[in-house]
N, C-alpha and C positions, 0 to 999 in steps of 0.2 A: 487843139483841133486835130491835128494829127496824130494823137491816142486814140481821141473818139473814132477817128476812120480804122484806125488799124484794127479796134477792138468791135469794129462792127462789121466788117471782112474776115475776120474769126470767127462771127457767128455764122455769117453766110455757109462759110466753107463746113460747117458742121451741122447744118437745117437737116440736112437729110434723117439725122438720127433721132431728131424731134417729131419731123411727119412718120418717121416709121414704131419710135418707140414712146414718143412723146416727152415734152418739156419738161425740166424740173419743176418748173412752177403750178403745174397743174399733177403732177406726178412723183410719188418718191422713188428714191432708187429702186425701190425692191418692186414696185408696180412696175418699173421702166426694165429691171429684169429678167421680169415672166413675160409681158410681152414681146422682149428678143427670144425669148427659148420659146413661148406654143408659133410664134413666126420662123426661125430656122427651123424645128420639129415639124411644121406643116409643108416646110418650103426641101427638107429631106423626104418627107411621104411621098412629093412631090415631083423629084429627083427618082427616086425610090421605081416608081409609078413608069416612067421615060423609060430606065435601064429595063424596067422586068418587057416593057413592048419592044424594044429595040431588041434584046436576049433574046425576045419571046420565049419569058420565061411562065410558069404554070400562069394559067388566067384564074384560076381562082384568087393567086395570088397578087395578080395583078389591080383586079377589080376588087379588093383588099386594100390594096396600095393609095388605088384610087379615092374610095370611099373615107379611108384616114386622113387623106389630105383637106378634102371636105371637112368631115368632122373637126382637124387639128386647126384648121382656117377658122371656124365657129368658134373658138378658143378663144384664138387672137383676136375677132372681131370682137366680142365681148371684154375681150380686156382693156383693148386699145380704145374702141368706140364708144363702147357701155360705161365702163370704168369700174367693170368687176372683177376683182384682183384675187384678195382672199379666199372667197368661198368659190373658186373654181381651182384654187390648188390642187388639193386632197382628188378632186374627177378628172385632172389631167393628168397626172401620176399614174391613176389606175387605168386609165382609158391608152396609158402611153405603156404601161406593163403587158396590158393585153393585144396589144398593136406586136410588140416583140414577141410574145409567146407564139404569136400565129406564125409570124412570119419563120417563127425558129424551125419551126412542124413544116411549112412550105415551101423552104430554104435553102435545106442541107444542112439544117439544125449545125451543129458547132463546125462543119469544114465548111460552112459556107459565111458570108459579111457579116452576119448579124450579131457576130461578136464585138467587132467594131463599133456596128452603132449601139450595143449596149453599153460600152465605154463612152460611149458621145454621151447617153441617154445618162450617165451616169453623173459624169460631171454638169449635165442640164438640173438633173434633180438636186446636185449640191447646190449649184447658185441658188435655186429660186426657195429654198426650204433655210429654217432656220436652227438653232437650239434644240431640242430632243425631236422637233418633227423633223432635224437633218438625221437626227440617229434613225428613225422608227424606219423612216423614207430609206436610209441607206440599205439597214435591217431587209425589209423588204425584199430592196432590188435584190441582195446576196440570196435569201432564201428563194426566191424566184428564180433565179439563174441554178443556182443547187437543185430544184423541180425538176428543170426541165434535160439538165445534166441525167438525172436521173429516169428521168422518164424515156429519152435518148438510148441509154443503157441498154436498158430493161423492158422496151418494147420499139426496136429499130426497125420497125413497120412504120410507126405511124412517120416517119420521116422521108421527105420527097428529094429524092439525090435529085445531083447533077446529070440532067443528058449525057455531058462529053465534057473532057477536059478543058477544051477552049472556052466553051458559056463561063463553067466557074473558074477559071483565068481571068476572063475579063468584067464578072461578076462584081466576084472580089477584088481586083485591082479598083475598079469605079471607084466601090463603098468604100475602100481604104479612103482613096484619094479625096473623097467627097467629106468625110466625115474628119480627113486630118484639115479639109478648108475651113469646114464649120468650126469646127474647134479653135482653130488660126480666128474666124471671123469675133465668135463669142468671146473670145479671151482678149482679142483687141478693143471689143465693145466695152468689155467690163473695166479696161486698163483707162480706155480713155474715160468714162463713166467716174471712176476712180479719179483722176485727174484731176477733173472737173470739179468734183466735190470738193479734191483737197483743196482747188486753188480756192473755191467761194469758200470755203470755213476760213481758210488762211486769209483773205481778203476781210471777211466778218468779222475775225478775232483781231487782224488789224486795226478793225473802222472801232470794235468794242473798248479796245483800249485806248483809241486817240481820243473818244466820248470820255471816258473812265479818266483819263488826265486831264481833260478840261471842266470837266464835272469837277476835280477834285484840287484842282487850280483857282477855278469858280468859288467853292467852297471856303479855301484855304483867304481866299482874299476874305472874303466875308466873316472870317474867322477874327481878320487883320479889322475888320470895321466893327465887332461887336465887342473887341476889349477895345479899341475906343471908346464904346459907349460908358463900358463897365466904368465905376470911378478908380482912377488911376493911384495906385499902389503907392507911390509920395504920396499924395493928398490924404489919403485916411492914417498913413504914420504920422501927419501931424494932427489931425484930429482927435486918432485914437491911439496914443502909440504902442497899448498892450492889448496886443489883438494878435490873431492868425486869421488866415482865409486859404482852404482848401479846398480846391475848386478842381474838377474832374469833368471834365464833359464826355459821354459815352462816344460820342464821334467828335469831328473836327468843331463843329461847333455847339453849342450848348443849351437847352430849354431850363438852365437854371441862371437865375442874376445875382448878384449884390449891389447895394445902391447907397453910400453916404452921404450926406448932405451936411454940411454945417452952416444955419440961418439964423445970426445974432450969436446969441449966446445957447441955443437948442442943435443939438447934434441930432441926427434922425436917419437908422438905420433900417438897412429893411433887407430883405433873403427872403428870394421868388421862385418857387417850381413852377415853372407853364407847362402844358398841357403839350405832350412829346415831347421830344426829344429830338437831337440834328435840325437840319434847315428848318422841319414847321416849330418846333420850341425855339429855335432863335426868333423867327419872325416876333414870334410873342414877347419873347425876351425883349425885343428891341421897342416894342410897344409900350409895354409895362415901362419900362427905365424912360420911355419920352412923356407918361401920363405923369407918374409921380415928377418929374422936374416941373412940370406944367404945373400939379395941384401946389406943390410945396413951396416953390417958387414963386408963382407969379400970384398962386389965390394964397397963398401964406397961410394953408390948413395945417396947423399944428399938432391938432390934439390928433392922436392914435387910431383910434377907429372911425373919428370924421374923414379923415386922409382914404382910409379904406372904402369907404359907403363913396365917399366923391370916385376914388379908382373904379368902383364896381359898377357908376353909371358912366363912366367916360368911358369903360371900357366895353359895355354893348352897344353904345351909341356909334364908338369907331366900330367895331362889327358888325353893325346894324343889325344885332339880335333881338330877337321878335319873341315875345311871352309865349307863344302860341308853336311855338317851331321848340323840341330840345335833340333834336337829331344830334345839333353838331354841340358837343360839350367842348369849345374852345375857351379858357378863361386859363387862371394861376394859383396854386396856392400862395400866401404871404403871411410874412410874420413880419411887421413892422414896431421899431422901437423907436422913440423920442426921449433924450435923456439932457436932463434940466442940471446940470453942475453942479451950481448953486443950492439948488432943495436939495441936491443929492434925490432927484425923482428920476425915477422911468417908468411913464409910460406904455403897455403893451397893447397890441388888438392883434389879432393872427383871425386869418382866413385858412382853416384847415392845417396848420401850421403850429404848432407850440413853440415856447421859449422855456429852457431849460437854465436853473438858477444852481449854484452850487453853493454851498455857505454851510462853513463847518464842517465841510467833509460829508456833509447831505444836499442830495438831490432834488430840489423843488420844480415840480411841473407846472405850468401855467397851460390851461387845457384852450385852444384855440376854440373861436364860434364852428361852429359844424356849418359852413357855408363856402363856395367857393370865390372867387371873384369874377365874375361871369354870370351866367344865363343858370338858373337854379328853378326848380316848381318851385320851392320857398323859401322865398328871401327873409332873413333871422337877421336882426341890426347886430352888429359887431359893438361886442362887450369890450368897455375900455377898463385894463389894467394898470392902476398905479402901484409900483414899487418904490419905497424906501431902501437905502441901498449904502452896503456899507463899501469899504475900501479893497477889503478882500474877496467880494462875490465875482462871480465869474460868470457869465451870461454864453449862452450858445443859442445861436440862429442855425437851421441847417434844412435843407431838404430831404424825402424820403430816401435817395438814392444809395445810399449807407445803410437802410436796417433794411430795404427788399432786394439788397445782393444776395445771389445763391451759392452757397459755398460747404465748410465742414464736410463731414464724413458722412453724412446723410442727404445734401445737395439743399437745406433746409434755406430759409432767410436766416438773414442777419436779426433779425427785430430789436425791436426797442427795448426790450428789457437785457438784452448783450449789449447793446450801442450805452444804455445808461451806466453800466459797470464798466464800462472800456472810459469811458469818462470820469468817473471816480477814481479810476485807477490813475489817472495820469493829468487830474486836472491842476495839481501843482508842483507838475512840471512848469518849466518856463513856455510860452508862447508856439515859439521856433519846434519847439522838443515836441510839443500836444502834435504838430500838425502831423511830423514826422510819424509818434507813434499812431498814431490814425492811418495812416497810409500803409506803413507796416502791418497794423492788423487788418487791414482792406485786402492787402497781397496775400497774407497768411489765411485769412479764412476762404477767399474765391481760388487760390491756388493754381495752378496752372491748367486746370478740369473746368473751370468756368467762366466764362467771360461776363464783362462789365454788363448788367442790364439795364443800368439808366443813370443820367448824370449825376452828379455830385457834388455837394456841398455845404460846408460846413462853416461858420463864421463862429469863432469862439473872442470874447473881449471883455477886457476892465472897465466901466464906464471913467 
């Protein structure tokens, strides 16, 4: 409670610079800028205006003086009231060049103030201009001040001296003294302005990072809850014990699964890409791994592509997707395997998904149904694959995440027909060694030029 008071007696004490220059919230710095500069610019005309009556100095100059104040007020009122900032730059500039020129001709041209507040006028044009309109703008003023230097010179008529020594005594001492306040005022404006900003970025970059740590705490938990779901790492070493599983998520958590099951004497694997990646492909992930326990489990769907057609209606009925809606393409690819011991059978059905068979030192593709699991204009019944299967074939499940990395000398994909020779190459190696060199050539072709673009994984095993 007593922060909230303290920090709301800080505003108080600072309202002034909001009615005169207005709030950050409805104003950017550089709008709240140019309203302090045509406001002190009109509020020296104005100054300006006072000395030359009190001097009584020239009245043409005077009702000059006057008239600028007028017009430098219409500035402001358009900047501050209206909220026109931009396209009144570039007219107070010029309207402020021609205000000095005059006055330099009705002044006492260079031994009289006006040098002074061309310096004021000077550093006003730097605040409110930016990037080459601060160069053109600077440009200007110089070449203008060189004019009338010149013109000074070279026809010392058109210039109205001083009376007597005392008026430009006390001319000039004023505009000194007036224009070293302005300058004191503007430069404290800007310091505090400055302040201000730093503290709300520093305040923002605070609040963004204390988000950004709970966001990623939030995360990391969920990360802790999704390889629970995953089946645990004992459990498929005794199922399967010549296996790897290389698994990469492009963030903390993953829109790819792995899923073993052993019911009776039928083992039944399965490697799932859901749709994204991070929190919305886990969400799915987490779905996928609770549909299949349900079908495999409790309705004891064994065959391959039944398993699949049951996934693909449980799976819009949980997302209540509607034949008539394909806006949201939420669904998974899947390559599911069922493998019978006994026959020496397996089983395949893939949803967009192949299964890669190695035997002999060749590459056999099993071409997945062209369907997703999810919402489709047309739905194609998933083709069931029986393999015979000898002792030394080697089977791989894997997601796209490995052949559409961008990497090499060209920034190309990985594709499929690299990712199948990277596998010949080192499919009889042991297990352990496959996974390793997989990762090694994952690192070697994205390199340190490109990052990971979508999850990863790879299930390579012996039935």
């Amino acid at each position: 409670m007593k922060q909230y008071i303290s920090g709301s007696k800080k505003e108080e004490s600072y309202s002034y610079t909001d009615i005169l220059f207005g709030n950050r919230k409805e104003y950017s710095l550089e709008h709240r800028f140019f309203n302090s500069v045509s406001l002190f610019s009109a509020l020296a005309a104005c100054f300006a205006s006072i000395t030359n009556l009190a001097l009584r100095l020239n009245l043409k100059l005077t009702l000059f003086t006057i008239i600028s104040t007028f017009v430098l007020f219409v500035f402001y009122y358009l900047s501050r009231k209206k909220r026109i900032y931009k396209a009144l730059i570039a007219p107070f500039i010029i309207y402020s060049l021609i205000v000095l020129s005059t006055v330099w001709f009705f002044n006492a041209g260079s031994e009289g103030p006006v040098v002074f507040v061309y310096l004021v006028g000077l550093v006003l044009f730097v605040i409110i201009t930016e990037g080459r309109n601060r160069i053109i703008t600077i440009s200007c003023f110089l070449l203008n001040l060189l004019f009338l230097f010149y013109l000074e010179k070279k026809f010392p008529d058109l210039i109205t001296p001083y009376e007597n020594d005392f008026i430009k005594f006390y001319d000039v001492t004023i505009t000194f003294l007036f224009s070293f306040v302005l300058i004191y005022f503007v430069v404290a404006i800007l310091v505090k302005s400055y302040r201000e900003e730093k503290v709300i970025s520093t305040l923002q970059q605070d609040e963004l990072i204390f988000q950004k740590n709970q966001i990623t705490d939030s995360i990391q938990y969920a990360k802790s809850l999704q390889k629970g779901l995953l089946t645990q790492r004992k459990a498929i070493d005794k199922i399967l014990p010549d296996h790897f599983i290389l698994y990469l998520p492009k963030d903390i958590v993953s829109g790819d699964f792995y899923w073993v099951k052993k019911i009776s004497d039928v083992i039944i694997i399965a490697a799932a890409d859901c749709t994204g990646h991070g929190v919305p492909g886990a969400f799915m992930s987490v779905l996928g791994i609770s549909l299949l326990n349900e079908i495999v489990r409790r309705k004891e769907i064994l065959k391959a592509n039944q398993a699949l057609e049951v996934l693909r209606h449980e799976l819009k009925e949980a997302l209540h997707q509607s034949d008539e809606d394909y806006s949201y393409n939420n669904g998974m690819d899947i390559a599911l395997c069922v493998i019978d011991k006994k026959q020496k059978l397996i089983q395949y059905s893939g949803a967009n998904a192949p299964l890669y068979l190695i035997r002999d030192n060749k590459l056999i593709e099993f071409k997945p149904t062209r369907n997703p699991i999810g919402l489709t204009p047309l739905e194609i019944p998933f083709l069931n694959h029986e393999i015979e299967y000898d002792e030394n074939d080697i089977f791989y499940l894997f997601s796209d995440g490995f052949m559409d990395q961008f990497g090499g000398d060209d920034g190309k994909k990985f594709r499929s027909r690299r990712f199948k020779h990277l596998l010949l190459d080192i499919h009889n190696k042991p297990f352990e060694s496959q996974k390793d060199q997989l990762k090694l050539g994952l690192m070697k072709w994205k390199g340190n030029k490109y990052d990971q673009v979508d999850d990863i994984m790879i299930f390579g095993f012996k039935p």
